[in-house]
C-alpha positions as CSV (number, residue, x, y, z in Angstrom):
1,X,-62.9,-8.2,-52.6
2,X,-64.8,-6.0,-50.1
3,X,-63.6,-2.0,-50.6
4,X,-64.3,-0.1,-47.4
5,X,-64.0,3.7,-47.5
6,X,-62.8,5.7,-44.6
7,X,-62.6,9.2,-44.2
8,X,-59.5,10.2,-42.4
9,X,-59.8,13.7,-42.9
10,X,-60.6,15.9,-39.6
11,X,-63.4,18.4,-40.4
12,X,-62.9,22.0,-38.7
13,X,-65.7,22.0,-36.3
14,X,-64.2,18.5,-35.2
15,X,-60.5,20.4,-34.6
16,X,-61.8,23.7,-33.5
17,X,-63.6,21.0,-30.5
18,X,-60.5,19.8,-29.6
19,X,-58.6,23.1,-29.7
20,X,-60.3,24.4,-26.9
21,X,-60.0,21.4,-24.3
22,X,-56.1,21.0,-25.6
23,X,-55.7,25.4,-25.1
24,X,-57.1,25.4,-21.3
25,X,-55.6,22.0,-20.4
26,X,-51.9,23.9,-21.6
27,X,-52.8,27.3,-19.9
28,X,-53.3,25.0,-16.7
29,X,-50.4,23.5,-17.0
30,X,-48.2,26.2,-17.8
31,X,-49.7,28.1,-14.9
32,X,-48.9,25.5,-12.4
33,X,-45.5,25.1,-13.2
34,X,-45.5,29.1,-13.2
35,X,-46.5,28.6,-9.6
36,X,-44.6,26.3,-8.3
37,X,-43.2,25.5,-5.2
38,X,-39.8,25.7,-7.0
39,X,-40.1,28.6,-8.3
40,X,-42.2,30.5,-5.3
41,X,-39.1,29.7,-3.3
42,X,-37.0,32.0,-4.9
43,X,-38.5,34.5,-3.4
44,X,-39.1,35.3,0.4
45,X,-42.4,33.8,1.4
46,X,-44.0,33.8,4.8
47,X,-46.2,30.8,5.4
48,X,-49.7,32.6,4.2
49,X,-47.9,32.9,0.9
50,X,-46.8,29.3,0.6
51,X,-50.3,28.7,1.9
52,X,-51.9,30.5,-0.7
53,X,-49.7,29.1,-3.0
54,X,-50.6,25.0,-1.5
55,X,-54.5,26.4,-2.0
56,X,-54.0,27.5,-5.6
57,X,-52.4,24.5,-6.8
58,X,-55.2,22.2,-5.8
59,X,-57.8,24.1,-6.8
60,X,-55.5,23.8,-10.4
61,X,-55.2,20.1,-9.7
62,X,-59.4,20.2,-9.6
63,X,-59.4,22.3,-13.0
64,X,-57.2,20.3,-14.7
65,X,-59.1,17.1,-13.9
66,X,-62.7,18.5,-14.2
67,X,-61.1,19.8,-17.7
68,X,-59.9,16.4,-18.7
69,X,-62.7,14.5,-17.7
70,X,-65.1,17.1,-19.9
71,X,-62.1,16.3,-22.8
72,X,-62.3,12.6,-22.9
73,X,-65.7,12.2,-22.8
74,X,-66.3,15.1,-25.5
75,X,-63.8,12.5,-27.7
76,X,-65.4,9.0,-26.5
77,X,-68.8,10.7,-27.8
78,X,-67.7,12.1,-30.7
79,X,-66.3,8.6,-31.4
80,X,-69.6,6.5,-30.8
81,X,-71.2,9.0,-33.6
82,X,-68.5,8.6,-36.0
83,X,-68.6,4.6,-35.4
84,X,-72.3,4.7,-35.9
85,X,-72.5,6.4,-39.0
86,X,-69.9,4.2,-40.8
87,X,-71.5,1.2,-39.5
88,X,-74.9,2.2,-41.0
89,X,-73.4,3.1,-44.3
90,X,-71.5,-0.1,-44.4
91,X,-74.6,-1.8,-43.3
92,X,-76.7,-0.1,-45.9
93,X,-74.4,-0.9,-49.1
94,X,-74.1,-4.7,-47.8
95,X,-77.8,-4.6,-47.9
96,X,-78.2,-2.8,-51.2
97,X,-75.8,-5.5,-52.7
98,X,-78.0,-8.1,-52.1
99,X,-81.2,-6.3,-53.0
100,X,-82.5,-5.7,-49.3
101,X,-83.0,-2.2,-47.5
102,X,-80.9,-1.6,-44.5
103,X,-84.0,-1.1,-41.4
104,X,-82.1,1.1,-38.4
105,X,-84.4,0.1,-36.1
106,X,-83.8,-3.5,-36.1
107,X,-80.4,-2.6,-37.9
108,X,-81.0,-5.8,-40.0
109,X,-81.8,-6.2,-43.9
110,X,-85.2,-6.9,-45.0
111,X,-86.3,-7.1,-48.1
């Protein structure tokens, strides 16, 4: 029977990466509800305000998309690495079983 280790456990520098995506992603969010149509018209607002108001939500629509595009690729790298290196280590102990050195060029065995 084949044991395969995983490591499961989320080093810091990995969270504190996500942290800050996650952090401005909320503050966006939070400040475009803050700004809201809805809650704008509570108040007395000419049409420049609501203007200003139309402008500043797109350009938070714009930040909140750049930010999650930045975000998901940050994650889909970080996931390629972490695939890689447990493939070569698996690769590398099947080799070793069967007396052959794991080559990462070719990523075959040789012996």
């Amino acid at each position: 029977m084949n044991n395969i280790e995983t490591n499961t456990a989320i080093d810091t520098t990995t969270s504190n990466k996500m942290i800050k995506p996650i952090a401005l992603a909320a503050t966006v969010i939070i400040t475009m509800l803050a700004s809201s149509s809805s809650f704008a018209h509570q108040f007395d607002i000419d049409a420049q305000g609501a203007q200003a108001i139309k402008h500043h939500q797109q350009l938070m629509k714009q930040h909140i998309k750049t930010a999650e595009q930045e975000f998901s690729a940050e994650i889909a790298q970080h996931f390629e690495q972490q695939l890689q290196t447990a493939e070569h280590k698996f690769l590398t102990q099947a080799c070793a079983k069967n007396g052959l050195e794991f080559d990462t060029q070719s990523e075959t065995c040789s012996g």
